[in-house]
C-alpha positions in Angstrom: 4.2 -16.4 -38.5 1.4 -17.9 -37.2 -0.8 -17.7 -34.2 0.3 -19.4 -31.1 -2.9 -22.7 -30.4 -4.9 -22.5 -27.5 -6.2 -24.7 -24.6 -4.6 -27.3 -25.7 -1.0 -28.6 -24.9 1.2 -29.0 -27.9 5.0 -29.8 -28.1 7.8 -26.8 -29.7 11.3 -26.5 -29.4 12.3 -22.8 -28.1 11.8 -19.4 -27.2 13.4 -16.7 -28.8 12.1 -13.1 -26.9 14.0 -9.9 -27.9 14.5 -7.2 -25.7 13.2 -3.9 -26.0 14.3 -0.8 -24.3 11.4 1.4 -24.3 8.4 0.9 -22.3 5.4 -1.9 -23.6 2.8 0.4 -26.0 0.2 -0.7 -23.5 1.6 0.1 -20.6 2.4 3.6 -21.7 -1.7 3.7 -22.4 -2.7 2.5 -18.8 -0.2 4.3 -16.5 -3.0 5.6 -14.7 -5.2 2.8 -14.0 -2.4 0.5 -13.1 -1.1 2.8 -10.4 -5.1 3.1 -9.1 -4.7 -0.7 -9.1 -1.7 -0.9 -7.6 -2.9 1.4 -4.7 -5.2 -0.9 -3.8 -3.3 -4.0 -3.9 -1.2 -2.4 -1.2 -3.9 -1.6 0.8 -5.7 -5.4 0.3 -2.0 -7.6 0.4 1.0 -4.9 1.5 3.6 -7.2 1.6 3.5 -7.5 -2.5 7.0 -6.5 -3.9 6.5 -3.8 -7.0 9.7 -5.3 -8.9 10.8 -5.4 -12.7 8.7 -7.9 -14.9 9.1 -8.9 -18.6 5.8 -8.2 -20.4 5.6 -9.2 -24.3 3.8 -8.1 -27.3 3.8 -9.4 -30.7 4.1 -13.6 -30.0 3.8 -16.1 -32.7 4.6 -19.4 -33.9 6.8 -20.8 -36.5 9.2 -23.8 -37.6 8.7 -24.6 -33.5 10.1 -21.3 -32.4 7.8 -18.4 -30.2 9.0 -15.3 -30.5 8.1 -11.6 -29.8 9.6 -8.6 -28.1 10.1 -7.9 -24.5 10.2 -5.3 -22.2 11.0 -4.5 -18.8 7.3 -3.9 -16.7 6.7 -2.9 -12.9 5.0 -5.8 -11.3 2.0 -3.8 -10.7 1.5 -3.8 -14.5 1.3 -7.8 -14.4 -1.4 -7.6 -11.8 -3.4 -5.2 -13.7 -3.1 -7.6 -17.0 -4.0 -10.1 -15.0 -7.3 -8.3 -13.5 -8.3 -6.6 -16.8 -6.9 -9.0 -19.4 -6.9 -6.9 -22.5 -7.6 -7.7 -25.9 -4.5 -5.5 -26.4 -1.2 -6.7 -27.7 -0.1 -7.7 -23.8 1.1 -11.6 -23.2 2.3 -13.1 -19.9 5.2 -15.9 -20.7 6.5 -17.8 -18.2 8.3 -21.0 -17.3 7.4 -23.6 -15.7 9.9 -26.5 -14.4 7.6 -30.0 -14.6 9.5 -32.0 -11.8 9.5 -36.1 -11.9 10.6 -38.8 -10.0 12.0 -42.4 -10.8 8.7 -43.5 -9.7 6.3 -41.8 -11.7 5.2 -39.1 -9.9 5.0 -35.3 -10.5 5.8 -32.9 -8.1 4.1 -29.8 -7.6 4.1 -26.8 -5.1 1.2 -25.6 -3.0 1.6 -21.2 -2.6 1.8 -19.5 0.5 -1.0 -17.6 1.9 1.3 -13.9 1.9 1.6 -14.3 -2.0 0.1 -13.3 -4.8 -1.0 -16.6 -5.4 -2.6 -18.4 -2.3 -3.1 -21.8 -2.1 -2.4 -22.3 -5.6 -1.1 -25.2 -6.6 1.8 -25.6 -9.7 4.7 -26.6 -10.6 7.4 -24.1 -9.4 7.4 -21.2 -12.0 7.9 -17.1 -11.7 7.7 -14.2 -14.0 10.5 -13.7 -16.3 12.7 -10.9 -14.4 15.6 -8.6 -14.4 18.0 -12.0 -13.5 16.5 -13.2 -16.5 17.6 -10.9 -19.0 21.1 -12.0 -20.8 22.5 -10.0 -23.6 19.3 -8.2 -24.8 17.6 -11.6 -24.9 15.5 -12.9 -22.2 16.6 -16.5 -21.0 13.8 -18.3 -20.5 15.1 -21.7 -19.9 17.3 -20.1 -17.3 14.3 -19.1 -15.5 12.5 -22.6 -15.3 15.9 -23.5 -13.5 16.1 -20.5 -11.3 12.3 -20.5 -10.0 13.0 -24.6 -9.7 16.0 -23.7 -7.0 14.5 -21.0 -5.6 11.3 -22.3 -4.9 12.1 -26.1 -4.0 15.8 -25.4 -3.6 16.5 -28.5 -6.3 19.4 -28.6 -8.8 17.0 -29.4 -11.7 20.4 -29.3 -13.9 21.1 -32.8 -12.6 18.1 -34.2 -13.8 17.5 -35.5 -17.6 15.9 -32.8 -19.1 13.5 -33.4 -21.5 14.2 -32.4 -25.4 10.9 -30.9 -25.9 9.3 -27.8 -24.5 5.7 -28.0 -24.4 3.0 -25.1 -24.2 0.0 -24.1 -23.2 -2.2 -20.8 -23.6 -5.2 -19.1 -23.3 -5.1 -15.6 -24.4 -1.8 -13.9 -23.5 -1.3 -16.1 -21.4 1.1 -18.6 -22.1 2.5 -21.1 -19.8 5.8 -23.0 -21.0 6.8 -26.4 -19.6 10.5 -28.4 -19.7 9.9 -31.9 -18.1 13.0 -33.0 -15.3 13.3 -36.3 -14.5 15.4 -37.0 -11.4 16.8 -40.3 -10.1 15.1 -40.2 -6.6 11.4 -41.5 -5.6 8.8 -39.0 -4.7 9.0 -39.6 -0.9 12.8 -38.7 -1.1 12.8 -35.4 -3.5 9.7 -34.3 -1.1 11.1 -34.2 1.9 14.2 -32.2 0.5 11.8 -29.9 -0.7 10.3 -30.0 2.8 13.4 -29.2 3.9 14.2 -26.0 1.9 10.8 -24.5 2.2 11.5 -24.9 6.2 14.6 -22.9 6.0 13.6 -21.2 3.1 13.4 -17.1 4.8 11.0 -16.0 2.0 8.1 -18.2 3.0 6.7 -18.2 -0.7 6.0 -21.9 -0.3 3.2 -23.7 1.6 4.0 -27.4 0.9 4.5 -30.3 -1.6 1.9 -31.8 -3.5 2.7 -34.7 -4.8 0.5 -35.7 -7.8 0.3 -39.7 -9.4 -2.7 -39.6 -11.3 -5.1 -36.3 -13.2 -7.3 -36.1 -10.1 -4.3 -35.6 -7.4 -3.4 -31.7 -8.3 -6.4 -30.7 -7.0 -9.4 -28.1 -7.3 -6.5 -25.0 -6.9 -4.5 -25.8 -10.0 -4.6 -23.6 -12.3 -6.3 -24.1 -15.8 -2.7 -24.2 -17.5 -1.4 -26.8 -14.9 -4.8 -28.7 -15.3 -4.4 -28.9 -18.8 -0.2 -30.2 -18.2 -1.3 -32.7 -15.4 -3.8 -34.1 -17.8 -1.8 -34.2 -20.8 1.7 -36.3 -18.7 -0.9 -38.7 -17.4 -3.3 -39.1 -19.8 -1.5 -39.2 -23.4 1.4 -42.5 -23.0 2.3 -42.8 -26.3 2.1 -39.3 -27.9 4.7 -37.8 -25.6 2.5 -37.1 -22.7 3.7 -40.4 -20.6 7.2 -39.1 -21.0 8.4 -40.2 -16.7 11.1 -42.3 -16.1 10.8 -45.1 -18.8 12.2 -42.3 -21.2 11.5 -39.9 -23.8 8.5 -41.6 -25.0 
């Protein structure tokens, strides 16, 4: 098995995570300091929902395959990973659904300020969860479609789905991407996500941002959706340019 790159965007073809029962070594070790942590997140941002997560350990690389165990985490546990970030065995996977239109643009989402993530701006993605756990396998591809529906309230199923996943991480981190591309302009697939986060009764969503060239994702963007933005409009040719002229 080999180590999983970093800060760099590279192509693979799945994700094979394993459920575990028991609880994640690490979290076992910091029981203490994430409830402390967790105590004050409520204070600071109350409205935060303590729910089941998927934390890993163990992640590699081979023959285009990630893999590694899972196991079932309170939310506060992700926030305290994210705070801290460990040099333990602890990584953060999640999916991320890379929305295109026939015109060439990408579509993005800009957070709500009563999240855990304000006035971030992504493509829609979510922790692996409960919903996500099929058969003591977590369904990761299932996810990028969930979070897609939930969050912009498109059917990303309809769409051509790219072949390849790609990746990107930086420590434990590790954001996965599967490119859609759908057969509407940007003007039309944001106003119907306009529409949904309107009626949306969560109110996880701020807006749309739509994004046609490196620079239009803006200064919130994460590093991981940096590095994807750059990648689709910067590399035609080696897969990055893959919009709606094909696979590429």
């Amino acid at each position: 098995m080999a180590a999983i790159p970093e800060n760099r965007v590279f192509g693979f073809d799945r994700v094979h995570l394993t459920l575990d029962a028991a609880e994640h070594p690490w979290l076992i070790a910091e029981r203490g300091a994430v409830e402390a942590h967790w105590a004050r997140e409520q204070v600071e941002r109350p409205w935060l929902f303590n729910g089941t997560v998927v934390l890993n350990r163990g992640l590699a690389l081979e023959a285009g395959v990630i893999s590694g165990i899972s196991h079932r985490a309170p939310y506060a546990a992700l926030l305290h990973w994210v705070k801290t970030r460990p040099g333990a065995d602890v990584w953060h996977l999640f999916g991320s659904a890379v929305i295109l239109s026939s015109d060439g643009a990408m579509l993005l989402i800009r957070m709500a300020a009563k999240t855990a993530n304000p006035g971030k701006v992504y493509a829609p993605a979510g922790s692996l969860d409960e919903t996500d756990i099929k058969g003591g396998r977590i369904d990761v591809e299932g996810s990028i479609l969930r979070e897609a529906r939930e969050e912009t309230g498109l059917d990303l199923s309809r769409g051509n789905a790219e072949d390849r996943l790609w990746c990107w991480r930086r420590g434990g981190l590790v954001g996965v991407f599967r490119r859609f591309r759908m057969d509407d302009p940007a003007a039309v697939l944001a106003e119907r996500i306009r529409e949904h986060i309107r009626t949306d009764p969560e109110q996880e969503i701020d807006d749309v941002v739509v994004v046609r060239s490196v620079e239009d994702a803006g200064p919130t963007a994460p590093p991981y959706m940096r590095a994807m933005v750059d990648f689709h409009f910067s590399a035609p040719g080696q897969g990055g340019g893959w919009q709606a002229q094909g696979n590429g």
